[in-house]
RODO-2510 file (C-alpha; in nm, 4 decimals, decimal comma):
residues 301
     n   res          X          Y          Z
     1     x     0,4551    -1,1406    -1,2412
     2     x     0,7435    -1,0837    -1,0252
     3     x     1,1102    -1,1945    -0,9898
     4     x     1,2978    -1,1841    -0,6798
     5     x     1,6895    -1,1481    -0,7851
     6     x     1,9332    -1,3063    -0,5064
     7     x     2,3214    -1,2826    -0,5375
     8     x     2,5032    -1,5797    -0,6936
     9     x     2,6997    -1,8380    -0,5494
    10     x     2,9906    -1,7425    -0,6519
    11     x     2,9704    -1,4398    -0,4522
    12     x     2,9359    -1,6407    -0,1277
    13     x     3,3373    -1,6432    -0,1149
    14     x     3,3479    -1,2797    -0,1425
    15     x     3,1053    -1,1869     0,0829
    16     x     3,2848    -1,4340     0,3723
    17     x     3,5852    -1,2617     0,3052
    18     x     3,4404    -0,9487     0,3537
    19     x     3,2743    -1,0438     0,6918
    20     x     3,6064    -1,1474     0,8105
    21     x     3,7843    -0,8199     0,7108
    22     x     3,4729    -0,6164     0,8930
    23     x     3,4956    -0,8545     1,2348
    24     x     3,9055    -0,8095     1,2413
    25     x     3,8632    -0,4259     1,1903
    26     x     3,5284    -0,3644     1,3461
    27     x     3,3709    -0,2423     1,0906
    28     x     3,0187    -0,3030     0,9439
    29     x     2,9236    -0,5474     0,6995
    30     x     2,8221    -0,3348     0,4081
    31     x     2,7596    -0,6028     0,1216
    32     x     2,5926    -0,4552    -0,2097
    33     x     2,3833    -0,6005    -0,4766
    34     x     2,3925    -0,4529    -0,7980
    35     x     2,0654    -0,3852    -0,9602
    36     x     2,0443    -0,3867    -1,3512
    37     x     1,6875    -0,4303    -1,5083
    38     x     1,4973    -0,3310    -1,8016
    39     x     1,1010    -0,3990    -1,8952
    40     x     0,8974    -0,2803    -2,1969
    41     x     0,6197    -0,0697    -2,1430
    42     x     0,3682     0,1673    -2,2978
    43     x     0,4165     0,5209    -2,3640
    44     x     0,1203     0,5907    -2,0958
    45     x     0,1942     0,2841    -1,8588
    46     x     0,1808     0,2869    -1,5197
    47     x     0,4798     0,2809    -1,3007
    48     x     0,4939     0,2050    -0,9132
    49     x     0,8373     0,2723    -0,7405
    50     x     0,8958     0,1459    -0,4125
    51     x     1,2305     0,2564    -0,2000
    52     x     1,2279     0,2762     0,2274
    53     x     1,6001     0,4161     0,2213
    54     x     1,7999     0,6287    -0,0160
    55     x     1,7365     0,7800    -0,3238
    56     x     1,5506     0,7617    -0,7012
    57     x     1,6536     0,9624    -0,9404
    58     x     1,3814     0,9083    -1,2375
    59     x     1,4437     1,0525    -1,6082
    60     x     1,1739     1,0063    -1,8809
    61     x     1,3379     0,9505    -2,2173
    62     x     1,1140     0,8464    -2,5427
    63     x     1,1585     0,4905    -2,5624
    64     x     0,8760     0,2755    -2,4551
    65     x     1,0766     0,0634    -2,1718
    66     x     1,2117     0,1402    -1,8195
    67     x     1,5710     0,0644    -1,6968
    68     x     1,6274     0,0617    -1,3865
    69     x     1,9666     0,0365    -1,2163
    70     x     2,1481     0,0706    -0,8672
    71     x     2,2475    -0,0682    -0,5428
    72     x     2,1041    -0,1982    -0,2647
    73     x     2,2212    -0,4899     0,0200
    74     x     2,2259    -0,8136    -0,1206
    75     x     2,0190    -0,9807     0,1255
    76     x     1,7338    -0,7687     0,1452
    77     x     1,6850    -0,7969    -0,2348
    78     x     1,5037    -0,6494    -0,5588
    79     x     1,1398    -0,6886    -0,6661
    80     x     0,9696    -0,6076    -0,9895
    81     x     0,7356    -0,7088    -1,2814
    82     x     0,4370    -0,6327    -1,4790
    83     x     0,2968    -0,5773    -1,7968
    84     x     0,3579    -0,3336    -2,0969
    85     x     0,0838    -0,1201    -1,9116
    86     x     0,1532    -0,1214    -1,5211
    87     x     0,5286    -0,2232    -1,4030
    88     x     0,5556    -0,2591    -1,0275
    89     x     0,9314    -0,2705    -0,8454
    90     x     1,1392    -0,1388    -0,5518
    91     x     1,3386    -0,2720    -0,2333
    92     x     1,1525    -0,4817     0,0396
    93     x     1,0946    -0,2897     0,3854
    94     x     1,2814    -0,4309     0,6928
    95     x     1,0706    -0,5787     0,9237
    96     x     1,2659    -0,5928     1,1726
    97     x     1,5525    -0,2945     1,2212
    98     x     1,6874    -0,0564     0,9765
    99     x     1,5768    -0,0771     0,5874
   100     x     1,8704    -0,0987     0,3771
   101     x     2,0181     0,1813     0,2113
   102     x     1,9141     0,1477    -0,1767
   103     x     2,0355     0,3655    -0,4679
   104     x     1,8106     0,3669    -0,7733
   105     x     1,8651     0,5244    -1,0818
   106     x     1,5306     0,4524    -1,3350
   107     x     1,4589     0,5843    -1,6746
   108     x     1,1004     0,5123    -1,8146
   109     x     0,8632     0,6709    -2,0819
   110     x     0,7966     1,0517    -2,0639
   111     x     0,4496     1,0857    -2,0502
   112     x     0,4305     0,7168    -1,7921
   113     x     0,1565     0,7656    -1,4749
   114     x     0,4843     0,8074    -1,2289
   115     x     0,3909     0,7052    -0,8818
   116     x     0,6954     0,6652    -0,5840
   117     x     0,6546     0,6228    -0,2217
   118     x     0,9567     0,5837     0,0438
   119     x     1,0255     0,7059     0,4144
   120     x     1,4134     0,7942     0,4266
   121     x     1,3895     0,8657     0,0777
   122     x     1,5355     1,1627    -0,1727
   123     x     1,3644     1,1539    -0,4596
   124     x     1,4352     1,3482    -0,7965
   125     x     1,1960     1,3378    -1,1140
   126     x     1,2986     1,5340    -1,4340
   127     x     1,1479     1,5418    -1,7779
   128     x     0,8422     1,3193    -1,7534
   129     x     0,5256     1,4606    -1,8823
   130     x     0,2761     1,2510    -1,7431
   131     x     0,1159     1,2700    -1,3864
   132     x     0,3713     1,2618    -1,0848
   133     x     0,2794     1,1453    -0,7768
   134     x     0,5149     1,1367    -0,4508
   135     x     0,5222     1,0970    -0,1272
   136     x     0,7691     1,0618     0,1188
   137     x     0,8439     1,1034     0,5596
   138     x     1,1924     1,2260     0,5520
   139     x     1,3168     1,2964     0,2248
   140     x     1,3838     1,5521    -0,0663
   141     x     1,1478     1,5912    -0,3418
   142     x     1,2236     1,7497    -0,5966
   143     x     1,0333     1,7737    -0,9561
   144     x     1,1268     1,9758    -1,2898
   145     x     1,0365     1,9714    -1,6823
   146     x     0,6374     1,9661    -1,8317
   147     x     0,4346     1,7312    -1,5969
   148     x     0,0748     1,7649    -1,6546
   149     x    -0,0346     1,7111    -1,2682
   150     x     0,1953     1,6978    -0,9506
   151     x     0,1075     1,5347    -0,6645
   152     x     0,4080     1,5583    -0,3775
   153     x     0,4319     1,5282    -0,0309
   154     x     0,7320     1,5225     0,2233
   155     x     0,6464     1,5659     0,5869
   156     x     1,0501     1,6783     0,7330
   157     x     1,2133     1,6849     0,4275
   158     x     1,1716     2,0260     0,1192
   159     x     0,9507     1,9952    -0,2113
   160     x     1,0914     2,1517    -0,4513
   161     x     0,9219     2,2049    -0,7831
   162     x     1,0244     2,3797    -1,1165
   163     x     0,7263     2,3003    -1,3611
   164     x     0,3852     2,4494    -1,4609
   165     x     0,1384     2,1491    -1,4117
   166     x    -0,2042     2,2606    -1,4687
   167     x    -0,2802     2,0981    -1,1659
   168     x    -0,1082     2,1091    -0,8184
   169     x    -0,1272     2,0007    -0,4862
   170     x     0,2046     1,9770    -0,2476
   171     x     0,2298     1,9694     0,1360
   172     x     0,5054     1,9036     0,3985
   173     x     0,5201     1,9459     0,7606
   174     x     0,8522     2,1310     0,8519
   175     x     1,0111     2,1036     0,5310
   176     x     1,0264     2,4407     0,2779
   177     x     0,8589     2,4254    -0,0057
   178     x     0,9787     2,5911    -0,3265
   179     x     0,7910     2,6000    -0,6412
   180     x     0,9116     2,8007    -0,9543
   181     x     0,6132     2,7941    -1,2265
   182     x     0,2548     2,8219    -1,2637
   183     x    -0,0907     2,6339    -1,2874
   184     x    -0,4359     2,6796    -1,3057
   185     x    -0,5531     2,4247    -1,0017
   186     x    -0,3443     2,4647    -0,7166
   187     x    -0,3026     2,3949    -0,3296
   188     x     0,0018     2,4334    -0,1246
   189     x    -0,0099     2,3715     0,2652
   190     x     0,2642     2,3418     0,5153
   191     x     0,2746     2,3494     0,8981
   192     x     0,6069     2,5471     0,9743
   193     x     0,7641     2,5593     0,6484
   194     x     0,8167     2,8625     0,4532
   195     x     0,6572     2,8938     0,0997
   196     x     0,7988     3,0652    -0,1547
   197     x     0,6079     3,0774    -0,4905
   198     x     0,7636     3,2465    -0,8166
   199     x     0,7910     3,2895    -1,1755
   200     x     0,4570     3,1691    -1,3136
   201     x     0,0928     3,2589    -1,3409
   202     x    -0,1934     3,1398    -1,1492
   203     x    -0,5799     3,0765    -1,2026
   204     x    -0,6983     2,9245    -0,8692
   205     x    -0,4962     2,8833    -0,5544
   206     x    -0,5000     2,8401    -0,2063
   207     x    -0,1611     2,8845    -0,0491
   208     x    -0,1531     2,7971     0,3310
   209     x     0,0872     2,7655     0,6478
   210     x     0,0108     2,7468     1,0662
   211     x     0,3309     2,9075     1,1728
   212     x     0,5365     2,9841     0,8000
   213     x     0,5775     3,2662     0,6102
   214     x     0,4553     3,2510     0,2484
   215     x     0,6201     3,4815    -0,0236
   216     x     0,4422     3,5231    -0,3903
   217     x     0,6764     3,6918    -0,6683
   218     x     0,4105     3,6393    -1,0257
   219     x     0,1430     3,7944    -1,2006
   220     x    -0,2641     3,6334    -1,2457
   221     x    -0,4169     3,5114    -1,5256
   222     x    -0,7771     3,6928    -1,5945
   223     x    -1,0593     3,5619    -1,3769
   224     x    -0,8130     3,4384    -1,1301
   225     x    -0,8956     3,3390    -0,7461
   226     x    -0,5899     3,3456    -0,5072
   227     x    -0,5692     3,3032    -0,1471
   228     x    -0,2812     3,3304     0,0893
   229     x    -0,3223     3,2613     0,4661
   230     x    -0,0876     3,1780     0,7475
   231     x    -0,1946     3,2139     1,1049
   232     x     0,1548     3,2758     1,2534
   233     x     0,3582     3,3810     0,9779
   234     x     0,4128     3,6901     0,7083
   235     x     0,2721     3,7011     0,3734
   236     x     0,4887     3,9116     0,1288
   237     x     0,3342     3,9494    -0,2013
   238     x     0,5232     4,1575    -0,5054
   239     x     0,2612     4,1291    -0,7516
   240     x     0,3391     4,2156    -1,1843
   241     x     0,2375     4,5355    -1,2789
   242     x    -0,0466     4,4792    -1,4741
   243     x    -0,1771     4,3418    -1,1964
   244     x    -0,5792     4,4336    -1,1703
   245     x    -0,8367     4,2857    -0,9589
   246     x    -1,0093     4,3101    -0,5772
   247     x    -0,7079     4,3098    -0,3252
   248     x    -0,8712     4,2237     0,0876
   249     x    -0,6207     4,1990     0,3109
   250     x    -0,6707     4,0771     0,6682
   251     x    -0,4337     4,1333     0,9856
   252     x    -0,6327     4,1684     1,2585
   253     x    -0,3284     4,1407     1,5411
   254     x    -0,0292     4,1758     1,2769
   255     x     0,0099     4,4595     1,0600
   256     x    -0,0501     4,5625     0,7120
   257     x     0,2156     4,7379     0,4837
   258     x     0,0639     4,7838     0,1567
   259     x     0,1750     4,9290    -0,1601
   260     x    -0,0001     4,8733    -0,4878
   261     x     0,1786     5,1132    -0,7663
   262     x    -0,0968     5,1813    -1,0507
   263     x    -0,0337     5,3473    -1,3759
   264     x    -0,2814     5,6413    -1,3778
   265     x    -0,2211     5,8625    -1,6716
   266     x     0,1293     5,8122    -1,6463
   267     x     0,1632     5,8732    -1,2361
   268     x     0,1682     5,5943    -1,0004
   269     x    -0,0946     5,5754    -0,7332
   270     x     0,0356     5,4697    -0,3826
   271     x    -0,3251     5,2869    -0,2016
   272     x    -0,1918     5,2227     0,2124
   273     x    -0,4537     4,9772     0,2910
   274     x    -0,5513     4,9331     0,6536
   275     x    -0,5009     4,6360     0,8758
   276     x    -0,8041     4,4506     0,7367
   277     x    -1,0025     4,6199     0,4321
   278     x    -1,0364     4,5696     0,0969
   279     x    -0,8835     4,7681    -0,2230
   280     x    -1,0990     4,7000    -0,5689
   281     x    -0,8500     4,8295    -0,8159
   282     x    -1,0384     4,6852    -1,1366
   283     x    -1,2991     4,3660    -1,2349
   284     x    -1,0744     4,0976    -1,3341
   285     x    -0,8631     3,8640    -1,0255
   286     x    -0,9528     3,8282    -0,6799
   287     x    -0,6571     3,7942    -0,3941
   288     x    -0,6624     3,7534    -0,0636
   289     x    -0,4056     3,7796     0,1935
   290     x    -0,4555     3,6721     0,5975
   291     x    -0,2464     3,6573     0,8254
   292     x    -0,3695     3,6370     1,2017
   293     x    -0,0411     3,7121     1,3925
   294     x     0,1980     3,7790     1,1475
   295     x     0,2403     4,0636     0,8642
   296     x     0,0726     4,0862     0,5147
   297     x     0,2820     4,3228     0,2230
   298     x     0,2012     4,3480    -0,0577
   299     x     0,3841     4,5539    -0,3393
   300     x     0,2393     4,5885    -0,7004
   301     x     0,6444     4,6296    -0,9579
***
């Protein structure tokens, strides 16, 4: 089901007088809509979000409905409906010229299958603990609190993530991408943004640029498989201390600055590690760092 909201006749007045003010002065038309709606749905429902221009800021709260409030010009309109399992609503896409600028504000149930797709579009998500899933051209992403799978994507704009899903992917073209946390499934790719990975623990990885650097502050978890590889860019790794695994590095026209500090009877050990070798320290992780044109360092705290 969906319901198509259009501003009142009353407002006609208003918005006349408004058009007259902006042709005296010269200035825009800028009419707004005000967007106030609120649907029940399950604590694992479905939710599609749908915004060409602006921003969404989504909150999940423990009440089994979704609110949703905002702005956005009154003559493209507001769409939404659904069920108590799968809710569907957003701002129409121009056709012709610019979208409209829309500001949406939602709140919806924390563990709700979040999925949000715009082009102009910021787009915040805090404190839902279901599976996120966003993609955007131009925007900001940005995603914090316990989801249990992230899916994000902004091709100019930065992805930036503080949470530990157990399962990962993100990408963007020139935009940086930021993620505080750890996971156990996990594949990062840009083209010329940087990549800068810290504060959690990691299982299986692939972390991968073209022409951006990639820096790794974190420790493994046992068994772990990590890759880092850029083809034009440095790879800095500061790996924990207990760090203990098969390190092979690979620079074959950068250079290699390695440093991997292990506790031997009280007396670090300093390993310099050619341009392209490998360094088995102990049975337990596996990383490997590539870079083609750029540097690889690596420093065990």
């Amino acid at each position: 089901m969906h319901t198509r909201h259009r501003h009142r006749r009353d407002s006609l007045p208003r918005l006349r007088h408004a058009a007259l003010i902006a042709l005296v002065i010269g200035a825009p038309l800028a009419a707004q809509e005000r967007i106030d709606h609120r649907w029940p749905l399950d604590a694992d429902g479905m939710v599609r979000i749908y915004n060409f221009n602006g921003t969404v800021r989504i909150t999940g709260w423990s009440r089994d409905s979704v609110v949703v409030t905002g702005t956005t010009e009154v003559f493209r309109g507001f769409f939404g409906g659904g069920t108590t399992k799968a809710l569907k609503f957003g701002v129409e896409e121009a056709i012709k010229g610019p979208t409209p600028r829309s500001e949406l504000t939602v709140f919806l149930p924390a563990r709700a299958r979040l999925w949000v797709r715009g082009a102009s579009t910021d787009v915040e998500v805090r404190d839902v603990a279901g599976v996120v899933d966003v993609g955007v051209v131009s925007g900001r992403v940005r995603v914090s609190g316990s989801p249990a799978e992230v899916y994000a994507e902004t091709m100019d704009g930065d992805l930036e993530v503080e949470a530990s899903p157990s399962y990962f992917r993100g990408k963007t073209a020139t935009g940086r991408l930021t993620w505080t946390g750890g996971g156990d499934d996990v594949t990062l790719a840009t083209v010329s943004g940087a990549i800068t990975v810290a504060g959690g623990r990691l299982l299986r990885a692939r972390i991968e640029s073209i022409t951006g650097d990639i820096r790794y502050t974190g420790s493994l978890k046992p068994g772990a498989n990590v890759t880092f590889d850029t083809h034009a860019g440095d790879v800095w790794l500061t790996l924990a201390k207990d760090t203990a695994g098969e390190l092979s590095v690979d620079a074959p026209f950068g250079s290699v600055l390695g440093k991997i500090y292990k506790g031997q009877g009280g007396s670090p050990v300093l390993i310099a590690l050619p341009r392209s070798g490998t360094v088995s320290l102990d049975q337990g992780v596996t990383i490997t760092a590539r870079s083609f044109k750029g540097r690889v360092v690596v420093v065990q705290q």
